[in-house]
PyMOL commands that place a pseudoatom at each C-alpha (Angstrom):
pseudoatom trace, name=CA, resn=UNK, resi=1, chain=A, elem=C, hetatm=0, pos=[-14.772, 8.722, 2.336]
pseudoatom trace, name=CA, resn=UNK, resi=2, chain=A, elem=C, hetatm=0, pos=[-11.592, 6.426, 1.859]
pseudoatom trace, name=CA, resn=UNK, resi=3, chain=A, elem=C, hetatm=0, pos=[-8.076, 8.301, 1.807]
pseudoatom trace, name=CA, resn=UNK, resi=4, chain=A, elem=C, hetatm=0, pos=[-5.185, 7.184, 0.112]
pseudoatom trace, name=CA, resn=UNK, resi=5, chain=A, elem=C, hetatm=0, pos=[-2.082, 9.060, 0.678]
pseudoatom trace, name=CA, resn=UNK, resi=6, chain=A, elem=C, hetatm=0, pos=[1.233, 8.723, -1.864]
pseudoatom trace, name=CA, resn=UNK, resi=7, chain=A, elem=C, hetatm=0, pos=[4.255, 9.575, -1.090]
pseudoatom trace, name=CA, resn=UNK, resi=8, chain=A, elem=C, hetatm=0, pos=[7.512, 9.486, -3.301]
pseudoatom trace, name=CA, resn=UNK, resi=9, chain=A, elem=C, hetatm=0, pos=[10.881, 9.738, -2.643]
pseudoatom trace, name=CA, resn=UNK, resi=10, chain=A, elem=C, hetatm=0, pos=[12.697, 10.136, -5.400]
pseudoatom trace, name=CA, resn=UNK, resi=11, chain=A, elem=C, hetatm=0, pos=[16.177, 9.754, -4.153]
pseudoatom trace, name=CA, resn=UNK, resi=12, chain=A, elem=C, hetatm=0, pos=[15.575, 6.485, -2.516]
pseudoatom trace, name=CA, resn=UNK, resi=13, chain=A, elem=C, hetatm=0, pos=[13.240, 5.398, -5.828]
pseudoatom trace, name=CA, resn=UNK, resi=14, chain=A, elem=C, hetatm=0, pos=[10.357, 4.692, -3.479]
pseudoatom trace, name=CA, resn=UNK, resi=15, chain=A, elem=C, hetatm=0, pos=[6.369, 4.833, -3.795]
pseudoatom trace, name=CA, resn=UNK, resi=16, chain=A, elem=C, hetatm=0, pos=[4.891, 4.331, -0.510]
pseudoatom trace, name=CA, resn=UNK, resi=17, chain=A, elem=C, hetatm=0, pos=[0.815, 4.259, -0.952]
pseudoatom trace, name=CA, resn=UNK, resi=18, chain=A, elem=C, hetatm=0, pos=[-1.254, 4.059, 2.534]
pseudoatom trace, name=CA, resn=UNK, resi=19, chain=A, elem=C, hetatm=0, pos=[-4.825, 3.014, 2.175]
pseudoatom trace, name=CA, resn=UNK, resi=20, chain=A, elem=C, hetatm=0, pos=[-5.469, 2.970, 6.224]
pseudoatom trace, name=CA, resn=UNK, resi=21, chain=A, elem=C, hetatm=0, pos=[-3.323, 5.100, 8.574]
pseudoatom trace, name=CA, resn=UNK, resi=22, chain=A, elem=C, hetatm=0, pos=[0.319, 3.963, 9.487]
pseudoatom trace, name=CA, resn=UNK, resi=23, chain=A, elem=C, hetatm=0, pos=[0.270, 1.681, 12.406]
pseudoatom trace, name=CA, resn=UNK, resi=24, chain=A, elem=C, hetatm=0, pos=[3.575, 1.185, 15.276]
pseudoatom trace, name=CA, resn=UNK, resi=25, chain=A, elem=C, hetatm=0, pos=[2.746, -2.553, 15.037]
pseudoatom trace, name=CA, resn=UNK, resi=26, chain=A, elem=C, hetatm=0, pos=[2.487, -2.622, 10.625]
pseudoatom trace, name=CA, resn=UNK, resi=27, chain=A, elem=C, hetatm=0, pos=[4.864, -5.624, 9.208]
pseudoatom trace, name=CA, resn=UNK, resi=28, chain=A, elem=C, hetatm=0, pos=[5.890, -5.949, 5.612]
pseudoatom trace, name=CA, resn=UNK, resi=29, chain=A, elem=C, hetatm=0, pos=[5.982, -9.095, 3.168]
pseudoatom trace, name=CA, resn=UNK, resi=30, chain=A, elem=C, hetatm=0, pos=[7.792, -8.821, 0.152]
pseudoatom trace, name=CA, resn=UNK, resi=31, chain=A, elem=C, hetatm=0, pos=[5.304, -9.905, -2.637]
pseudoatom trace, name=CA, resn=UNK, resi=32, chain=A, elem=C, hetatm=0, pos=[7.902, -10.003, -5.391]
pseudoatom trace, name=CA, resn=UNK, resi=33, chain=A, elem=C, hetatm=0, pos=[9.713, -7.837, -7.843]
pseudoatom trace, name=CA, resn=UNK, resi=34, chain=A, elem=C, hetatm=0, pos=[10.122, -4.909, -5.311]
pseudoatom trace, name=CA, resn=UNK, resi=35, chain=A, elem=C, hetatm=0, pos=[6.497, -4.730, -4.360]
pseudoatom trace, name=CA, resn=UNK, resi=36, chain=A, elem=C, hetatm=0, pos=[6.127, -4.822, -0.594]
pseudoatom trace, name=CA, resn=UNK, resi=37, chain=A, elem=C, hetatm=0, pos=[2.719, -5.325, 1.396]
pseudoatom trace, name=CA, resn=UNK, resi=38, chain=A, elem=C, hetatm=0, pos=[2.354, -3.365, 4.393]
pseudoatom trace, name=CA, resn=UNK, resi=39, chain=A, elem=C, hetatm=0, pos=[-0.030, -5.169, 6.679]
pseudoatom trace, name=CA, resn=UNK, resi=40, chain=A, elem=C, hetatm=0, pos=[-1.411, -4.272, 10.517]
pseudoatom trace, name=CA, resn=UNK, resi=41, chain=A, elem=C, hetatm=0, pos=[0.612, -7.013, 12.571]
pseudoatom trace, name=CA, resn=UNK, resi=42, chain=A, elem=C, hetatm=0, pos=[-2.538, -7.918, 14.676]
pseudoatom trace, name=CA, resn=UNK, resi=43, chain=A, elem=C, hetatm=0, pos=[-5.449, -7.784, 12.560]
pseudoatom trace, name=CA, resn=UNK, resi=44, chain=A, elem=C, hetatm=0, pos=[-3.104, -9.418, 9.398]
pseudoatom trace, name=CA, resn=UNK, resi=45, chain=A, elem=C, hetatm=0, pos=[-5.721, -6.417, 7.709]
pseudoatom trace, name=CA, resn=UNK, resi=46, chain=A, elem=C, hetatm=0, pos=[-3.536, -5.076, 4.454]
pseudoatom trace, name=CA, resn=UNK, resi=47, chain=A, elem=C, hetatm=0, pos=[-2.862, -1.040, 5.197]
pseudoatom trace, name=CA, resn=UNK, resi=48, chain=A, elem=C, hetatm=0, pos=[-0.582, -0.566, 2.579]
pseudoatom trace, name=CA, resn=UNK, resi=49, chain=A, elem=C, hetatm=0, pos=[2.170, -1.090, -0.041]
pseudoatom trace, name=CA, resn=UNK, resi=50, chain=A, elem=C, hetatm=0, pos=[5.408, 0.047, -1.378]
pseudoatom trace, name=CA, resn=UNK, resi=51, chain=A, elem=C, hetatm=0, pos=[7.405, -0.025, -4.792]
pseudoatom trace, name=CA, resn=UNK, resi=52, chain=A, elem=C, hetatm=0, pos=[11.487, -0.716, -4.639]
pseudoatom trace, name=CA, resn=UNK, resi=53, chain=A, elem=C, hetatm=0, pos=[13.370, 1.193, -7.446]
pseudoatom trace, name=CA, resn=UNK, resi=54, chain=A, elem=C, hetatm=0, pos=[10.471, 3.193, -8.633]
pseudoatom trace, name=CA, resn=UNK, resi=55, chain=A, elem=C, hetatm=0, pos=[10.108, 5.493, -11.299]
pseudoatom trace, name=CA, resn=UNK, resi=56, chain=A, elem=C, hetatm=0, pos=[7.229, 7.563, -12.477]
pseudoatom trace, name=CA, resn=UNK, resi=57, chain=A, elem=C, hetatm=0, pos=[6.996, 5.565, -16.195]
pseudoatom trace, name=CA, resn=UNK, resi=58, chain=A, elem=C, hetatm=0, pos=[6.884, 2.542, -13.697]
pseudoatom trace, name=CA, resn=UNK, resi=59, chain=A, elem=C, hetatm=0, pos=[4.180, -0.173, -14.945]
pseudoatom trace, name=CA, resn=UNK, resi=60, chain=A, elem=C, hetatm=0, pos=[4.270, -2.551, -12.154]
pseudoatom trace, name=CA, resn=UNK, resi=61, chain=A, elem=C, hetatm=0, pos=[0.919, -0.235, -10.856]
pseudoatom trace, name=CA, resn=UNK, resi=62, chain=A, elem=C, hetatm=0, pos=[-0.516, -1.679, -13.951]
pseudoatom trace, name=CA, resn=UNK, resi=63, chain=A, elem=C, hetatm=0, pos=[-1.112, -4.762, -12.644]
pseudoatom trace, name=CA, resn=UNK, resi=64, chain=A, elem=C, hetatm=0, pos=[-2.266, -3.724, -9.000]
pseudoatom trace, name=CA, resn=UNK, resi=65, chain=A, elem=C, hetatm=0, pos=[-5.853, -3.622, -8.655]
pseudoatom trace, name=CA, resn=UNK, resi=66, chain=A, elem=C, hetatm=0, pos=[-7.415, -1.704, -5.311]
pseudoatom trace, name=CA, resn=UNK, resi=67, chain=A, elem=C, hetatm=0, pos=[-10.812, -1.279, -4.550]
pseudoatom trace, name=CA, resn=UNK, resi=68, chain=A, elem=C, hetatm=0, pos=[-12.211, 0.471, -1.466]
pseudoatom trace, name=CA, resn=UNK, resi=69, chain=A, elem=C, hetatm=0, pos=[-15.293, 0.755, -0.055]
pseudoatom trace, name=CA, resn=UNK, resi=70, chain=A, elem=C, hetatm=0, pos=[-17.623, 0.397, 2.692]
pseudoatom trace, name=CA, resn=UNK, resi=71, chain=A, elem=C, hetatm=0, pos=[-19.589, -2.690, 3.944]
pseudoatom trace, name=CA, resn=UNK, resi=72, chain=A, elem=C, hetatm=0, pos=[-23.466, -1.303, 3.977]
pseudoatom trace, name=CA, resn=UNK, resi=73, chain=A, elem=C, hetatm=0, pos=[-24.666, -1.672, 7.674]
pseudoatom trace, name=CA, resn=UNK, resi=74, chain=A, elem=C, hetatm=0, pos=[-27.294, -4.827, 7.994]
pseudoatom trace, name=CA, resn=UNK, resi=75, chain=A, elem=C, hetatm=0, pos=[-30.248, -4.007, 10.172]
for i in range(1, 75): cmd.bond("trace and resi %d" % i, "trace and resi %d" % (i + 1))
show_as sticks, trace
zoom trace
């Protein structure tokens, strides 16, 4: 089973969401209007995101779509 793990800040108005674990080689691309994708730097594989200036009535998660899941093993 996937887990996601949130964390807020509220001071800094941050929403970091982790879909894989944190990696020392991650780099992040800013996708636009404070959302920024957290990717592993060798695989280019998408780990994670975070939201600039976030608040919890934020709708910006409206228009994120995430789906996880495993690839069934071919025999």
């Amino acid at each position: 089973m996937a887990q996601v793990k949130i964390y807020y800040e509220p001071e800094m108005e941050l929403l970091t969401v982790f879909w894989q674990p944190p990696r020392k080689n991650q780099i992040a691309t800013e996708l636009g209007d404070g959302v920024i994708l957290i990717k592993d730097d060798t695989t280019g594989e998408p780990i994670g995101l975070e939201l600039l200036s976030y608040h919890p009535s934020d709708n910006r998660l409206d228009a994120i779509s995430l789906e996880i899941g495993q690839v069934a093993e071919v025999l």
